[in-house]
C-alpha positions in Angstrom: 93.3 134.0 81.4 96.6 133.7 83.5 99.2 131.0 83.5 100.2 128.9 86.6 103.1 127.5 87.2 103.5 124.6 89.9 105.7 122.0 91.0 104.6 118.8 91.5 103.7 118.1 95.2 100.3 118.1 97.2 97.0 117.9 95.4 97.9 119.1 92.4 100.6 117.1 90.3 101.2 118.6 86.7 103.8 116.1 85.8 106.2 113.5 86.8 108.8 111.8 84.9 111.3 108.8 86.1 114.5 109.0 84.3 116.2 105.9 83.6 118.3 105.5 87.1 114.5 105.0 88.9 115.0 108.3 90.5 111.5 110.3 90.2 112.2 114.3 88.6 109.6 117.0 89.9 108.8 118.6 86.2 107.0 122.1 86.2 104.0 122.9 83.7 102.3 125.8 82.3 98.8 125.5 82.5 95.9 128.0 81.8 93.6 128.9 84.9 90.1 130.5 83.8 89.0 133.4 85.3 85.4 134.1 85.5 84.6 130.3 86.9 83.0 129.9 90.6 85.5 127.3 92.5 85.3 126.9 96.5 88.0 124.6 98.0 86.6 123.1 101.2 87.7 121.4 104.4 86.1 119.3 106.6 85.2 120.5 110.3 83.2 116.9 111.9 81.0 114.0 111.4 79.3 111.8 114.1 78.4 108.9 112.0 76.3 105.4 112.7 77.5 102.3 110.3 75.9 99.1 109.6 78.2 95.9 108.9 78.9 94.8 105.5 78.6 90.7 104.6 81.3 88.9 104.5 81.1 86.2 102.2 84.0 83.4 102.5 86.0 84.3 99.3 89.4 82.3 100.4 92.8 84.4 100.3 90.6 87.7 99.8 87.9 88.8 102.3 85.0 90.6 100.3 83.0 93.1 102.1 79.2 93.9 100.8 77.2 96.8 101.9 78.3 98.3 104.6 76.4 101.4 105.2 77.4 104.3 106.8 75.2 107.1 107.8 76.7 110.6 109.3 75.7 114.2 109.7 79.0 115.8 108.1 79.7 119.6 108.9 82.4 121.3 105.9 83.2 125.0 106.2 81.1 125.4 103.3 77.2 124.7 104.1 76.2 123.6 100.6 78.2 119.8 101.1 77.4 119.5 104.7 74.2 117.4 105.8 73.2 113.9 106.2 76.0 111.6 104.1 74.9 108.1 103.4 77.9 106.1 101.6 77.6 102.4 100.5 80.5 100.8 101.0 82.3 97.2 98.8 85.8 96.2 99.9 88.2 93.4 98.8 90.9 93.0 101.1 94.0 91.1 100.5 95.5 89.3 103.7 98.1 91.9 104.9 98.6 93.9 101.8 95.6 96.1 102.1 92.3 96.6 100.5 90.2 98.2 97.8 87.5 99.9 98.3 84.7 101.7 96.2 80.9 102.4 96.5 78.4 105.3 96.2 77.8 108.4 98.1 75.1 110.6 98.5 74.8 114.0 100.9 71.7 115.8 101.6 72.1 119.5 101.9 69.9 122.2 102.8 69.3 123.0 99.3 70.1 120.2 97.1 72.4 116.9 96.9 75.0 115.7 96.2 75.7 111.4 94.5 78.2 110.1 92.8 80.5 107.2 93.0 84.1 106.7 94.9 87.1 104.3 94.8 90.0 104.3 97.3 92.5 101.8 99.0 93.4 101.0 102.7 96.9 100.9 103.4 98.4 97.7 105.8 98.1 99.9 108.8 94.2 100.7 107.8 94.9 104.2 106.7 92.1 104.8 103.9 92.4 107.3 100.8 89.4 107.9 98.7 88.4 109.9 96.1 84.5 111.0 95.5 82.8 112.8 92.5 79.7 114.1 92.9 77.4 115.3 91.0 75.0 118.0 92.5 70.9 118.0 92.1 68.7 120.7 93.2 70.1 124.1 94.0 73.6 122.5 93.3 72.4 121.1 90.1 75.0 122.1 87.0 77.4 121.9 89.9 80.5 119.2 90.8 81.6 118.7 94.4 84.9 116.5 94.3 86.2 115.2 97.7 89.7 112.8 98.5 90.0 111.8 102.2 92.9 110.0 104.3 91.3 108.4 107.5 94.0 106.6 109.4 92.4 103.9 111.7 91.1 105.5 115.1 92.0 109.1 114.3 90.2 111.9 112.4 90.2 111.9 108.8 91.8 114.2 106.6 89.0 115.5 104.5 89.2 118.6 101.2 87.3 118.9 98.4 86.5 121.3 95.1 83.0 122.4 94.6 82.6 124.2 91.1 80.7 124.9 88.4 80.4 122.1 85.6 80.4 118.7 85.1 82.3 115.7 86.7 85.7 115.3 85.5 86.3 112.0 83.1 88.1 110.1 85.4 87.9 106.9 83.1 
């Protein structure tokens, strides 16, 4: 094994403390880093996708979202997570503050898939962030692929995940 040490910043924060002014200190960390382990960090190249509407039930001050479906052939640099994606899609959005948003997510690759669940929020200016976990089946079975994206409204999203052998993390 080798050590690792970062500062907090990107994709991977070790630590962050707020000292008692409200001012938030970058702290570094040792952590360990096996060796030995199969890890592939990928990025997303394009997706041409087809989505049907969710129902909207009248819920008052929050608009709730039900089912939405979207369907998309997805292409990553790495052909194991690319394929057909279908991801159901639940949002609660309140007035202008934004919105939360989870669902499930399933891609079809050429030797396997991959499901699992996400949960993400949409910023006032409809930027969304998610984070997926999915668990692969198949030729990726044993195997985790774990995915965040940042989609601003109209524009390409931002899309990178970690596929690597082992289960999903406990994120609850």
């Amino acid at each position: 094994m080798r050590s690792l040490r970062r500062i907090t910043s990107g994709v991977l924060t070790l630590a962050l403390a707020t000292i008692p002014s409200g001012v938030a200190v970058a702290q570094t960390t040792d952590i360990e880093v096996m060796s030995g382990g199969s890890a592939t960090w990928v990025t997303f190249i394009d997706q041409s996708c087809s989505v049907q509407e969710a129902v909207s039930p009248d819920d008052g001050p929050i608009q709730r979202m039900r089912g939405t479906r979207a369907v998309c052939d997805v292409r990553f640099d790495d052909p194991r997570v690319s394929g057909t994606v279908t991801t159901d899609v639940n949002y609660d959005c309140q007035a202008e503050a934004g919105c939360v948003t989870w669902g499930q997510q399933e891609i079809v690759g050429p030797d396997g898939s991959w499901s699992g669940s996400f949960e993400g929020l949409i910023d006032p200016a409809f930027t969304e962030r998610a984070v997926a976990v999915l668990s692969g089946t198949g030729g990726y079975s044993g195997m985790t692929f774990v995915v965040m994206a940042v989609a601003p409204l109209d524009e390409a999203p931002s899309v990178v995940g970690l596929v690597y052998e082992g289960d999903a993390p406990p994120l609850r």
